[in-house]
N, C-alpha and C positions, 0 to 999 in steps of 0.2 A: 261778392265782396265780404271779405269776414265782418266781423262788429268792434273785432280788436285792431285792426288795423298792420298788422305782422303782415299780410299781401303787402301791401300799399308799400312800405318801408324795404320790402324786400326786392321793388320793382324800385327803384331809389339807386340800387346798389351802381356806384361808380359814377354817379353824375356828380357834375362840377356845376354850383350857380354863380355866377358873377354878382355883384354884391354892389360894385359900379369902383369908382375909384382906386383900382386893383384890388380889393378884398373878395372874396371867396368862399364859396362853403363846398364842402368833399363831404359826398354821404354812402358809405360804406354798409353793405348790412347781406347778412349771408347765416342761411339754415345749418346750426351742427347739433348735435343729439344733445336733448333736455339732462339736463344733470339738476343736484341740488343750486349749483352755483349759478346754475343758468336754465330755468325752470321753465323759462319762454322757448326754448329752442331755435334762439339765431344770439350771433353777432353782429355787433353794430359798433359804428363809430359814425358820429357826426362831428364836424369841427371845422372851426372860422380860422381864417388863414390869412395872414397879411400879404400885401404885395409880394413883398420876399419870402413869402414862403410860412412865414412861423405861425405854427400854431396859436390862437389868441385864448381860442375856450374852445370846450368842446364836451359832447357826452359820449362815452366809449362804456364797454364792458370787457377789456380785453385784459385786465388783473384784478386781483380782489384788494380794494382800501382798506382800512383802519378808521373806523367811527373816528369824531372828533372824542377829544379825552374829557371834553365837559359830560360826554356822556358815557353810562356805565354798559357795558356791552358784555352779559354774561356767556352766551352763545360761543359757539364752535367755527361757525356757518362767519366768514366775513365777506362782505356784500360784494359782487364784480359790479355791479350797473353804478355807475358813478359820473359826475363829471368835475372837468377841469374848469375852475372861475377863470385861471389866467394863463400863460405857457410854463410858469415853473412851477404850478397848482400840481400836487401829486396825485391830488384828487381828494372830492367827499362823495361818503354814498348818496345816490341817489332813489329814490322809489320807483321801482318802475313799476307802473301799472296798468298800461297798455302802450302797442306801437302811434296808435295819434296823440296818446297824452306827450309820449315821449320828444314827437315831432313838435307839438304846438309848445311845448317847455323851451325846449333849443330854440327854437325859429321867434321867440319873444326873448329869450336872453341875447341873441343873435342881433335883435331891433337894440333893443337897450347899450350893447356892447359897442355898434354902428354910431349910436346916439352921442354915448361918450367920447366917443375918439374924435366928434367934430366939433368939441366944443374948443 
């Protein structure tokens, strides 16, 4: 088992969790060559799905964001690992800093996002 957890996530690819009252998660993750953009060498998408389908949040790396404009971003480099708070969220960057941080970030927004929608 690695220490980063990039196995784990990569064995993930294409399962669907039921979430219970039709909601969903889809977790996508698949090896392509390390670049700057993408220095861990896979892609990933994880993301909460309503009954009907629509994406509610989610973490993906499959374009690169735009920092928020409260901050100064002098760099060349803009970030792909990001995710979406909501379904017309364009995205903010996110940190990535290993495959279980990544997991256990999602799967607590994931609780919380679950949390709100029953109130």
């Amino acid at each position: 088992m690695h220490k980063d957890g990039i196995s784990n996530l990569l064995e993930l690819h294409g399962v669907i969790i039921d979430q219970g009252d039709g909601y969903w998660i889809k977790i996508d993750a698949w090896r392509v060559p390390e670049t700057p953009s993408i220095p861990h060498g896979i892609r990933y998408s994880l993301s909460l799905h309503s009954p009907s389908g629509i994406r509610l949040m989610g973490y993906d790396n499959a374009h690169a964001v735009k920092p928020p404009k409260k901050f100064k971003y002098a760099g060349d480099r803009l970030p792909y690992d990001h995710r979406h708070r909501h379904s017309r969220d364009k995205g903010v960057p996110y940190h990535f800093q290993n495959a279980y941080q990544l997991m256990e970030d999602f799967f607590k927004e994931v609780d919380l996002v679950l949390k709100e929608l029953q109130k």
